[in-house]
N, C-alpha and C positions, 0 to 999 in steps of 0.2 A: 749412739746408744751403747751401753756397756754391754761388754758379752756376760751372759749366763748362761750354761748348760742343764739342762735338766734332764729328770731321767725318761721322760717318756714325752717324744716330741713330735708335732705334725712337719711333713715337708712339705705343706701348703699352707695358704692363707684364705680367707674369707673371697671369694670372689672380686667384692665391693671393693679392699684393702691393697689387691693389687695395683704394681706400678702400670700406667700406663705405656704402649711403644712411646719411643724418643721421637717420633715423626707425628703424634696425637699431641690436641691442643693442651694444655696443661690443665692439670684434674687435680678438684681438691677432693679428700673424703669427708662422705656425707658425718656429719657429728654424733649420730647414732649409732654406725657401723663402727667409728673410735671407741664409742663410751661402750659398745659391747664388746671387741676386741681387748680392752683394757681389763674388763669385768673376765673373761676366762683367763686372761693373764693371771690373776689375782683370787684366781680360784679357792686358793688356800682358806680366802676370808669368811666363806660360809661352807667348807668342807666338815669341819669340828660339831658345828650349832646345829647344821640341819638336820631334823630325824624325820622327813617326809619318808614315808614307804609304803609298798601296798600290800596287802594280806590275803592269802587265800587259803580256806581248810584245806588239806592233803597233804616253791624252793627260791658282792663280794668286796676292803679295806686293805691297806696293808702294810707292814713294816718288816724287816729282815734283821733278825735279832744278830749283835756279830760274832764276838767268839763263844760255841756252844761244847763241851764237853773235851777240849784238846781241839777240834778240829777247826782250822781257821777257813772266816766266813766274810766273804766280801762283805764292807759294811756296805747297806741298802738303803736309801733313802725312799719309802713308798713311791711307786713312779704316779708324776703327776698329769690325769689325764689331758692329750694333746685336744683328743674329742671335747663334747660336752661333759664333764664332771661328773662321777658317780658319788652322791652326798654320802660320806658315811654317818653310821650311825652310834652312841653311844651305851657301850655292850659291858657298861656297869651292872645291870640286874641279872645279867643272865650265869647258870649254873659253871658254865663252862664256855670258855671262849680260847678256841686254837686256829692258829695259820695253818689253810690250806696249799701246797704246793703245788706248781705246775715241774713238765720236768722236759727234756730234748734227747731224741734219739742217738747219741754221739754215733753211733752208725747201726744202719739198719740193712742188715741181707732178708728178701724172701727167697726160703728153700724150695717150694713148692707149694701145689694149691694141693688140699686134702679134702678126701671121701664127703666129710661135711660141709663141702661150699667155703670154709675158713682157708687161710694160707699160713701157712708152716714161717715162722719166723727165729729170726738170729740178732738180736739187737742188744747193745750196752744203754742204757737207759740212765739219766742224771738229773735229780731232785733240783731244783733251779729257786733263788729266792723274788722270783717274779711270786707273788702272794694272793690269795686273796683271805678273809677274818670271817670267821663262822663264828657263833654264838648259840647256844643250845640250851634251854631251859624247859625243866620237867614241866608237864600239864600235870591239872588236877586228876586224882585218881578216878577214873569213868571215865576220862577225856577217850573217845573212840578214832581219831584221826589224827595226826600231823598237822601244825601250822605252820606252814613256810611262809619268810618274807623276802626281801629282796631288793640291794637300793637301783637295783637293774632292771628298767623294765621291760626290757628283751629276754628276758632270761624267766621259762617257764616253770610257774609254781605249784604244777599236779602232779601226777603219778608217773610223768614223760620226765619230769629232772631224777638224775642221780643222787641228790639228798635223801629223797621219799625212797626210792627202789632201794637204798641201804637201808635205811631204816627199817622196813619192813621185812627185808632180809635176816636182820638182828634178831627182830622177835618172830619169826618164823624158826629160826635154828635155836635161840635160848631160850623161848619160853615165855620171855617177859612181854609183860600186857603195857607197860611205860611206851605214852606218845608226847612227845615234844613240841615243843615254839621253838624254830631255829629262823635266823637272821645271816642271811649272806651278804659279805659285804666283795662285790662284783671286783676283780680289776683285771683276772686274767684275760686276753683275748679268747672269743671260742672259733671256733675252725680254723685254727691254729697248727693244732699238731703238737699241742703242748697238755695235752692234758687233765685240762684245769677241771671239766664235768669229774674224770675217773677221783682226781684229788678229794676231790669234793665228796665224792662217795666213800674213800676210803677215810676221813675226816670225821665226817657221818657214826660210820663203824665203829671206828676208836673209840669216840663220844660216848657214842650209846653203852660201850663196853666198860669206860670206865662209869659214869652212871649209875651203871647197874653193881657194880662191885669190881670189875672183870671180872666174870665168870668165864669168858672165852681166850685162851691164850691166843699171841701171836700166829702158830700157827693155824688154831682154828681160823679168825679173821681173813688168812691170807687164800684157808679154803671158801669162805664163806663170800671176799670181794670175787673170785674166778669168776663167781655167779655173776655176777653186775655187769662186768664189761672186762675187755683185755687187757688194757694198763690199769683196771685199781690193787690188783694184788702189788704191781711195782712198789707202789709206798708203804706197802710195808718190811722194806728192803731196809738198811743202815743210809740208801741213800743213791748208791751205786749197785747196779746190778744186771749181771747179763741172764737175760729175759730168752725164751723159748718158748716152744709151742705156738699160743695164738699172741705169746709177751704173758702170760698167766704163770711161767713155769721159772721160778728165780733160782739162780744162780749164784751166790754171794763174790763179790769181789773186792778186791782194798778200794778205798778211798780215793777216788783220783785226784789227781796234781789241782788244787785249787785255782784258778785263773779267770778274769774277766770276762765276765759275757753280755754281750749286745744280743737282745729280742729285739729282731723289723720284724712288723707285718702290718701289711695293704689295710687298711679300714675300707669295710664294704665288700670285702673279697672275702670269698669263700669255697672248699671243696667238700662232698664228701668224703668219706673214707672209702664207700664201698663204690663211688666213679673210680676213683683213681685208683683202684684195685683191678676194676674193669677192664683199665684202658693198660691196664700190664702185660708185657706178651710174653709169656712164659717161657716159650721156645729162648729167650735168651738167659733162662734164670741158670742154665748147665752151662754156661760156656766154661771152657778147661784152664781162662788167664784171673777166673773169678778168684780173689782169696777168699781162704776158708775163716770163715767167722771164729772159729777159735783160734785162730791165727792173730786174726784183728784184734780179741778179747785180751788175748796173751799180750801182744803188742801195744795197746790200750792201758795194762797197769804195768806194765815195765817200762816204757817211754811217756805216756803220760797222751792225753788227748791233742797237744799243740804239737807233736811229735811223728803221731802212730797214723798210718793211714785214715782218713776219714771216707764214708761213703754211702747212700742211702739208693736202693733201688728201686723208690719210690721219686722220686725227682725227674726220671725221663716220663712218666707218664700224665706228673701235675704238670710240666712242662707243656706236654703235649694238649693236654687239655686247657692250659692257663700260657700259653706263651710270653706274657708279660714276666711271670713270674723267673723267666730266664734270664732276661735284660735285669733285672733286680738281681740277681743273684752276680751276674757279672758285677752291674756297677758298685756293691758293696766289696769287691773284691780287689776294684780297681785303688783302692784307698790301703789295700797293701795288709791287711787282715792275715794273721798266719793262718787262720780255719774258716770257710766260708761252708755253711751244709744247711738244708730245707730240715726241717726235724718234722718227725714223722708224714704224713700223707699233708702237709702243709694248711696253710698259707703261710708259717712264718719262717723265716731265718735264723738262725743262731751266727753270728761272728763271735771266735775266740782270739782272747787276747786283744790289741788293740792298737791303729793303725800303726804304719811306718813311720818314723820320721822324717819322712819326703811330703807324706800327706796327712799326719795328725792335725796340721792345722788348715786345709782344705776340709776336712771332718768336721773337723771346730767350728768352720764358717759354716759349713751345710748345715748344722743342724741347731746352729745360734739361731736368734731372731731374726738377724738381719738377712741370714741366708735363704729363708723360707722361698722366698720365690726364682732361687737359681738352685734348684733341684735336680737340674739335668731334665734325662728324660722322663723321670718320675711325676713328672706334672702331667704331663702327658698319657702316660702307662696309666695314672693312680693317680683319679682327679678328685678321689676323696681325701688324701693324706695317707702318709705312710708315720707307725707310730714305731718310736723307739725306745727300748725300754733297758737300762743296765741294771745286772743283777751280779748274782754267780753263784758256786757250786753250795750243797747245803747237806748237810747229814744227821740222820736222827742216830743219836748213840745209846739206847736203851729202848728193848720193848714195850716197858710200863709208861716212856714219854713220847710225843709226836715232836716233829719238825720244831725250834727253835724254838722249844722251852730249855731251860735251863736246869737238869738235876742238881745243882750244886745249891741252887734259891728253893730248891722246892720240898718242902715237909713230909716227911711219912704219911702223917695224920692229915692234910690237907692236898692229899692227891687227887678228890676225887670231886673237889669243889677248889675254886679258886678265881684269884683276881685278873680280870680280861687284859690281853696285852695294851701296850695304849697304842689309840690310834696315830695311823700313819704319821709322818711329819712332813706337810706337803710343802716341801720347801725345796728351791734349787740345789744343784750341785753339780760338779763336774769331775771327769773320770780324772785320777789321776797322772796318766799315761796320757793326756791333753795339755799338762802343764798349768798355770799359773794365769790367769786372765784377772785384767782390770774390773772390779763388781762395783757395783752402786749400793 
């Protein structure tokens, strides 16, 4: 079978599909378990058509646009799911349609725990083009609620998701009585450590803001996400930004050194934020060999991330709580990665840059087809699959545009309605720091 990489891959297989030990009688697979195996392979063929979704009064697709304003942008192929498939849907009708971004801690210090139960934070924060596709269209004037939908049916559509709490955030601080139809089209992981809920809210925001005319500038927005949660203010950052207080308090920084990024994370695993805060022991947060986060920050846009220290003081305690998630973090490293780091309170991984040339094609085999079932100990660790996703760094270069839109395509007069991006293109690809493989 010809190699193909893609971007978001299981390192398991169907139970049924596995090979049998070499000491068992010889086993054929059942014809069902093929013609289904073959049907996710080929997922791509009813990704586009299907507009299955469900709806409920009161809450994700993707593509990574490449080069956006001067700033170069991994080009992104939508990663296509290793899991069962998230159908997207087509986001022709709707008023406005923007990529939501997820983004990874490049390193995270906690300073202390403070008077309100929160904990004092030092982190560099990086917009990531792992995506997911919102869509927002006004309701009739009386409409009294929000209609979220969603091609995720894991993912909650009342007043508990971060779409609605933005929303109604908006028309709390501006006035306006406008409630929306909005359509999430699902692909970031959640309990990740990436994100993707805050994205989502600051997305939300935007929307609504431009909607309504902007009436609220950037920095209102950036007071107005604080409210929601601790990382939605980040996105309204250029992209790059050293974060303080609870991650609410931005700091502007240059641009970091653009470079490849690999998302792992465990499917079926999950942390919360506020265990693994818990399981922290503060007593080591003083020690005297800690660097000083603005040390690191400094360090950070003068040598670049593949360079500057990396470090997250959240990893000994997911650790501790998740011991698998150690051995995962070794054996991605053992592949020769110049940065191996958990981003935020986990479950996922960031690898920067990409393997050695000792082991890029060890890599290559791990995460082809044919490698699925010599995963090491990860079969083991993580009997659901582990998904991988390549993306890389991403920057919004104007306040009046969100994340990979294009100011240079886009019209004065047609800012505040416009044509949806087009959906993903669920098709293979491979990195190219893997080299050249034979394709069918």
């Amino acid at each position: 079978m010809a190699f193909c990489f893609q971007n978001a891959l299981s390192w398991s297989r169907p139970r049924s599909l596995r090979r049998q030990d070499p000491g068992r009688a010889p086993w054929t697979p059942r014809r069902e378990d093929v013609v289904a195996y073959a049907l996710r392979r080929r997922r791509s063929a009813y990704l586009e058509d299907c507009s299955e979704h469900r709806s409920v009064s009161s809450e994700k697709s993707v593509q990574a646009h490449p080069e956006v304003g001067g700033h170069h942008r991994e080009a992104f192929n939508g990663p296509v799911w290793s899991g069962e498939p998230h159908p997207a849907t087509n986001l022709a009708d709707f008023d406005v349609v923007l990529y939501s971004p997820s983004k990874i801690n490049v390193f995270l210090r906690v300073i202390r725990r403070r008077p309100d139960g929160f904990h004092e934070l030092a982190t560099v924060m990086q917009a990531i083009s792992l995506v997911d596709r919102i869509g927002f269209q006004e309701l009739p004037a009386g409409a009294s609620a929000d209609v979220l939908e969603c091609n995720n049916a894991k993912v909650p559509l009342d007043k508990t998701n971060l779409i609605i709490r933005a929303l109604d955030t908006f028309r709390t601080h501006s006035g306006s009585r406008k409630h929306y139809r909005v359509h999430l089209d699902k692909q970031i992981p959640t309990e990740a450590g990436l994100g993707g809920g805050s994205g989502n809210a600051a997305t939300a925001l935007f929307a609504a803001n431009r909607l309504c005319g902007e009436p609220a500038s950037n920095a209102d927005l950036i007071r107005w996400a604080s409210e929601i949660g601790s990382d939605t203010a980040f996105f309204f950052s250029s992209g790059s930004a050293f974060c303080t207080g609870r991650g609410e308090q931005l700091h502007p920084i240059r641009p970091l050194a653009p470079t490849t990024v690999y998302i792992v994370k465990p499917r079926g695993v999950g942390l919360s934020t506020a265990s693994v805060y818990r399981a922290l022991s503060l007593h080591q947060l003083n020690r005297e060999d800690r660097l000083d986060p603005h040390v690191l920050c400094e360090q950070m846009e003068r040598i670049g991330p593949l360079c500057a220290p990396l470090v997250n003081d959240l990893e000994g305690p997911a650790f501790a709580l998740m011991p698998p998630l150690r051995h995962l973090k070794t054996f991605l490293e053992s592949f020769g990665f110049q940065r191996v780091l958990m981003s935020g309170s986990g479950t996922s991984f960031f690898a920067l840059g990409c393997p050695d040339s000792v082991h890029s094609e060890s890599f290559r085999n791990l995460v082809s087809n044919m490698g699925l079932q010599h995963a090491g100990p990860l079969q083991h660790l993580f009997p659901e699959g582990v998904d991988v996703f390549k993306c890389g760094f991403i920057h919004r270069d104007a306040e009046h545009f969100w994340y990979m839109e294009n100011p240079a395509s886009t019209k004065d007069d047609s800012r505040f309605t416009g044509q949806p991006p087009p959906s993903p293109p669920h098709t293979a690809s491979r990195p190219d720091c893997l080299g050249d493989s034979p394709s069918t």
